[in-house]
N, C-alpha and C positions, 0 to 999 in steps of 0.2 A: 428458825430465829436464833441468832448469834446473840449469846451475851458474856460480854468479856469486861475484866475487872483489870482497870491498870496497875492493881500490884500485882498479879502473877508474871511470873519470867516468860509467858510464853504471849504476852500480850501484845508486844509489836509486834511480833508476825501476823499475829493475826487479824490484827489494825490494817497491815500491809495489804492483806487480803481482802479485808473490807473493801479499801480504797481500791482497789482492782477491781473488785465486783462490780463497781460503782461508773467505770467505765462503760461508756457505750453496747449495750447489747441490741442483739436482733439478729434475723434470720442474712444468708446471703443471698442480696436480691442483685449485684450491682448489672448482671447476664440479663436475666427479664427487665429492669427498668431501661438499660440502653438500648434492647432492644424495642418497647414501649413506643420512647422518646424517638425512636428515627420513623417509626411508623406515624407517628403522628403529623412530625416534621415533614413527612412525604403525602400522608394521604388528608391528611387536617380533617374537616368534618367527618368525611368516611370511617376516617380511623376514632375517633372519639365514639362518635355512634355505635359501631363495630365493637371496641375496648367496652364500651358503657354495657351493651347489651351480653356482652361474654360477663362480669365482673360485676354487675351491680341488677343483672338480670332483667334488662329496660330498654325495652325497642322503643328508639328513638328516630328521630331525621333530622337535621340540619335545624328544621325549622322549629324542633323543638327543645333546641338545647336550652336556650334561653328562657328565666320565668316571664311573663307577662305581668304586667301594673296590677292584672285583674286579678292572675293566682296572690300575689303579694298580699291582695287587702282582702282576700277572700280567706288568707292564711291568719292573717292578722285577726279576722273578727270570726277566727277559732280561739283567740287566748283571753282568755277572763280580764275583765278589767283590773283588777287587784294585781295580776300578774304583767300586764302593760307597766304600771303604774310603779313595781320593783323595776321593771327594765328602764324606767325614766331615774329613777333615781339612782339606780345606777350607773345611766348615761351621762347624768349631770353631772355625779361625782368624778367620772371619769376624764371628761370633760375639760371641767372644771382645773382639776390637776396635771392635766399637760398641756393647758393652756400657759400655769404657770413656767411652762419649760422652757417655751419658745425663747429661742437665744436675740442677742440685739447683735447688729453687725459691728465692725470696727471700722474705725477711719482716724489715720492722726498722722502729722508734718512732722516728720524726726531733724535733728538734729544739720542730716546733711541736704534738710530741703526737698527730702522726696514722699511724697502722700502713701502711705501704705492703707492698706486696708482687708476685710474679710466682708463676704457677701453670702447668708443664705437663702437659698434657693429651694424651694418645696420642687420635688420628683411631680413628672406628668402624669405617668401613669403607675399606680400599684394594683398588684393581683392578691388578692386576700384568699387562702388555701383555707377551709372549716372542715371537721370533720362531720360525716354522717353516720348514719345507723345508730351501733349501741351506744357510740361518743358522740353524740349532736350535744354541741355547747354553745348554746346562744350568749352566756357571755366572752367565750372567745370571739366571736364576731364583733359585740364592742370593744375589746381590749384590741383586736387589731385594727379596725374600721375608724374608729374616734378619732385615736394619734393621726393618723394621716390625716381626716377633713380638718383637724387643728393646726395639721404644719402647712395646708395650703393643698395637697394634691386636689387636682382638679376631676380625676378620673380612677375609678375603683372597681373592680373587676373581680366578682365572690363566685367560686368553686365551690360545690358542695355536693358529694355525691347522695343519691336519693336508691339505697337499695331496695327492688321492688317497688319504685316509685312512692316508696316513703319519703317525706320529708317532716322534719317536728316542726310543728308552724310557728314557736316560738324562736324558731330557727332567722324565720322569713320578718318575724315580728321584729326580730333584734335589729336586720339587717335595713329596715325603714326606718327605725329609729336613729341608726347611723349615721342612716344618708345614705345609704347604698342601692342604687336602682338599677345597676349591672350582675344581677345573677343568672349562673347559668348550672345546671343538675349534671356534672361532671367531676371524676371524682377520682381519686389513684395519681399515678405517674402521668399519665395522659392528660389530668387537669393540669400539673404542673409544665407539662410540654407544651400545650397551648397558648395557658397567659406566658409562655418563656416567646416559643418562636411567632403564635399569631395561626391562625386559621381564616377561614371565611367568614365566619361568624364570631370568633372570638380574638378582637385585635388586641398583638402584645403588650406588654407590659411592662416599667423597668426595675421594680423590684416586686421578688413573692416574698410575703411572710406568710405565719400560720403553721398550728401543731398539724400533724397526721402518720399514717403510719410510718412501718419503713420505708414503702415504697414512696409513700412520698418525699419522706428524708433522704431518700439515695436519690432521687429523680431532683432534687434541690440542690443534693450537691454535687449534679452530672450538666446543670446548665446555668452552676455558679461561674460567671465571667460573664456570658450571654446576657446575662440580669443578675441583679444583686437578690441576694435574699437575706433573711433576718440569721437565720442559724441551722444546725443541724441538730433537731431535740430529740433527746434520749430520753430514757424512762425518767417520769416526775419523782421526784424526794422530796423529805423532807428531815428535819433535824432538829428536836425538841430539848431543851436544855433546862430541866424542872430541877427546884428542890421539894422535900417533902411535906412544904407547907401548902403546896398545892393540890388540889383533889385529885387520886389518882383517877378515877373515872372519867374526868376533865380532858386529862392528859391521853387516855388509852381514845378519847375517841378523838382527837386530834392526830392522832397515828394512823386512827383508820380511816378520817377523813383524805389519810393520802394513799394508802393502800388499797383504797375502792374504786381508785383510777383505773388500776389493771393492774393484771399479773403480775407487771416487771417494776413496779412504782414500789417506792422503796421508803419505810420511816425507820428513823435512830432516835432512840431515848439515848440522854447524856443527865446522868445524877450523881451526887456525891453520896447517896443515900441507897445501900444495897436493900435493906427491907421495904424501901418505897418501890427501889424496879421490882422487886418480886411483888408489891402488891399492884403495882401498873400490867405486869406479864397476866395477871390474873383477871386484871380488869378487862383487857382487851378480851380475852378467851371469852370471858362471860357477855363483852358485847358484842361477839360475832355472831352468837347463836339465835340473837333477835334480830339482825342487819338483814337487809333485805339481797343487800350484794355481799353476802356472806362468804359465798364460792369465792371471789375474785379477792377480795382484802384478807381473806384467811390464808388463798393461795401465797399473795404477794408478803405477809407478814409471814409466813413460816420460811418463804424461800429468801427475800431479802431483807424481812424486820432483824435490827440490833437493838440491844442495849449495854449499852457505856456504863460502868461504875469506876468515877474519876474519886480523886481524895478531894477536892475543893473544886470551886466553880472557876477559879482561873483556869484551871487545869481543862474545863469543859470546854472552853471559848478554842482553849491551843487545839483541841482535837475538832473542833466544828472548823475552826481556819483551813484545816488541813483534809475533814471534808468536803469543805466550799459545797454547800449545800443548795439549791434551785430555794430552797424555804426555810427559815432558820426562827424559832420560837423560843424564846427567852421568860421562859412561864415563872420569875423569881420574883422576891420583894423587893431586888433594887436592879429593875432591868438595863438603867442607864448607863449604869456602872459597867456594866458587861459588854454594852454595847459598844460601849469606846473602844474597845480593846479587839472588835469583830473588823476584821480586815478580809473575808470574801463568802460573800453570801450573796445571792440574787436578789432576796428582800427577809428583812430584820422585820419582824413579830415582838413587841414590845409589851409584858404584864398580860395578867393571867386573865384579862377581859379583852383582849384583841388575837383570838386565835386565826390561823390561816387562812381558812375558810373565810375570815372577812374579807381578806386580799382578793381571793377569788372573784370577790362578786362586787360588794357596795364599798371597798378603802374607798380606792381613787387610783392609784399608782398599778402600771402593768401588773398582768399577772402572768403574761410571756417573759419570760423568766431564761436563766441559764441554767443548762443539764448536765448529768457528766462529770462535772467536778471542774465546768467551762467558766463557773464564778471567779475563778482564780484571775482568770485575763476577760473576763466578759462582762456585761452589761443584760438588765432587761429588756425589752423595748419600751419606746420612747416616740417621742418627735422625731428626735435626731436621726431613725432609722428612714424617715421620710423627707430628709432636704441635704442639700449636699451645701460643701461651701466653695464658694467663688475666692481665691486674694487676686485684689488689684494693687496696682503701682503707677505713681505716675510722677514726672520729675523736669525738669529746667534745663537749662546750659549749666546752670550755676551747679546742682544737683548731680550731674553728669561728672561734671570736674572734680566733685570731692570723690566720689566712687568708683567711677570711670575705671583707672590707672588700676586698682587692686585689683578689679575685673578682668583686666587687659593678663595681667601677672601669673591669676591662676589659670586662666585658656592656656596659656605659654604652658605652663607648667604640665597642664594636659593634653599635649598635643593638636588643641582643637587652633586652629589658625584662623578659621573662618569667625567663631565666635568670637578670639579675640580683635579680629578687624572690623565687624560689629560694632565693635565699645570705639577701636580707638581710631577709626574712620570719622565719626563722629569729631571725635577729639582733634581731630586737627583740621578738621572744618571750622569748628571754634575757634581755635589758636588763630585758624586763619584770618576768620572774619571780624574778631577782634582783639589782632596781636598785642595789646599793652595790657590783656585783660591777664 
């Protein structure tokens, strides 16, 4: 664990390194996932079966890649009712708030009489990637499943790998709750090969989203163009910005609530207050020793935890812009204030009763997020990652005559000749048919 104080002289460098860290890690897989993706692309169910039973140790057939209606409600009435009942409210909040999103189209008559406009369009098909084994996230499967049946997709298509024919049936629960009735127990690069090019039993798809490991991050960004997908996610972070009126205990386990992800997930304290980081550094020590994933947040906070001792909280926000942080917590007594001034974060945590962890599950707003330090030029998901837009145009003689001629000027100017006789073929069809016009 890094803790660095911005008065020392040797602080930007070591800032600098932070922000380097904070780039993209993972093993090099880009050899095995190309080679994966052409195997699958060639032998489609074969190969999925084949990959499945090498990789996730599960002799499969064709005909069983896909869940059945019956496994779904047989999985579902494994999950306690109280536990349904979080994933409804969940759902609804979720819902609820990117319903709010859905955008309105344009149409409007300019000036020189010609109709302009914008059209959105919900995608046909999307492929929802979930992770299995020790990262089963049943609320990833609402946070990517929801946006889409909200922005109109008609058809949804869930990978989930089942190692040892495990599956969390809260997995299977989220995914009805969705709307999701296209699951199939495939899982790696090979799931992303199939919703990308299509097999016999799994037809493709036009956009994949969803977290997973590397291999499926390299395999997403090996048949980006083929299909669209949501992004290329790096290790989760996160970025805490307290002062000392806040409980440190509060604070350390908000740190670890992101360092229990895995090894390479990364939390930064940012304080104006050096006795509060050392009693926060303190606090976290003592609550790994009762954390159940103790191995894994102990690992990930010694190797990529920081903490920040800034002179004032302005001074915090400058250094949180500059990590553009996947999760950004503003645990002060006047959070709004701060907030103005936050110019890239994936999503803003607002006062010292709305920790991260709420995002995660019951807010409302995605919790597929930007990694990497991708906030700077990126977005969470949304609606928007599920419909495309259409502009239309449409126009008169009258309409044609005001525009027409500048049209005709820059073709000339570009050597395209054909487009500009396009415009002014037209134009003297006009002129002709009605010369006093």
């Amino acid at each position: 664990m890094k803790r660095l104080d911005i008065r020392d002289p040797g602080f930007e460098a070591e800032f600098s390194s932070l922000l380097t860290a904070r780039e993209e890690q993972g093993q090099e897989v880009h050899g095995p996932v190309t080679a994966i993706l052409a195997q699958v692309r060639q032998d489609g169910d074969d190969a999925l079966c084949a990959l499945t039973e090498k990789f996730d140790r599960l002799p499969l057939t064709a005909e069983k890649l896909a869940f059945t209606a019956a496994e779904v409600e047989a999985a579902r009435a494994q999950v306690s009712p109280d536990l349904l009942d979080a994933l409804d409210v969940a759902a609804t909040r979720i819902e609820s708030f990117h319903a709010a999103q859905m955008p309105e189209g344009i149409r409007y008559t300019d000036d020189a009489g010609m109709t302009l406009g914008m059209r959105w369009i919900p995608l046909d098909a999307v492929g929802l990637y979930v992770p299995g084994g020790k990262a089963a996230y049943p609320s990833s499967v609402l946070m990517n499943a929801i946006p889409a049946r909200v922005a109109g997709v008609e058809r949804l298509a869930m990978c989930v790998p089942t190692p040892d024919g495990i599956i969390n049936p809260l997995v299977l629960a989220a995914a009805h709750r969705a709307g999701v009735t296209e699951i199939y127990r495939v899982g790696g690069a090979q799931a992303v090969g199939a919703m990308a090019f299509g097999t016999r039993t799994i037809r493709p798809v036009d956009r994949i989203v969803g977290p997973g490991n590397a291999y499926v991050a390299e395999a997403k960004r090996q048949v980006f163009g083929h299909v669209g997908i949501d992004s290329i996610a790096g290790p989760s972070d996160v970025v805490v910005i307290a002062d000392s009126a806040t409980d440190p205990r509060l604070i350390a386990l908000d740190l670890l609530a992101q360092a229990e992800h895995d090894e390479l997930a990364q939390a930064t304290l940012i304080t104006p207050d050096a006795a509060f980081a050392d009693t926060v550094i303190a606090a976290v020590e003592t609550e790994l020793k009762t954390l159940k994933r103790s191995a894994i947040a102990g690992a990930s906070w010694a190797r990529n935890g920081a903490v920040l001792v800034v002179r004032t909280l302005e001074e915090a926000v400058s250094l949180a812009n500059r990590l553009a942080p996947e999760h950004l917590e503003l645990m002060v007594d006047d959070p709004e204030s701060l907030f103005a001034h936050v110019r890239h974060a994936g999503a803003v945590f607002l006062g010292r009763y709305c920790p991260e962890a709420v995002g995660d599950y019951v807010g409302g707003p995605n919790h597929v997020l930007p990694t990497s330090r991708t906030a700077r030029f990126a977005s969470g998901l949304s609606v928007f990652d599920f419909m495309k837009r259409t502009t239309f145009l449409s126009g008169g003689p009258d309409a044609l005559r005001r525009v027409g001629p500048a049209g005709v000027a820059l073709a000339h100017a570009e050597g395209l000749e054909a487009h500009a006789l396009s415009i002014s073929a037209r134009l003297d069809a006009l002129a002709k048919s009605t010369p006093n016009a």
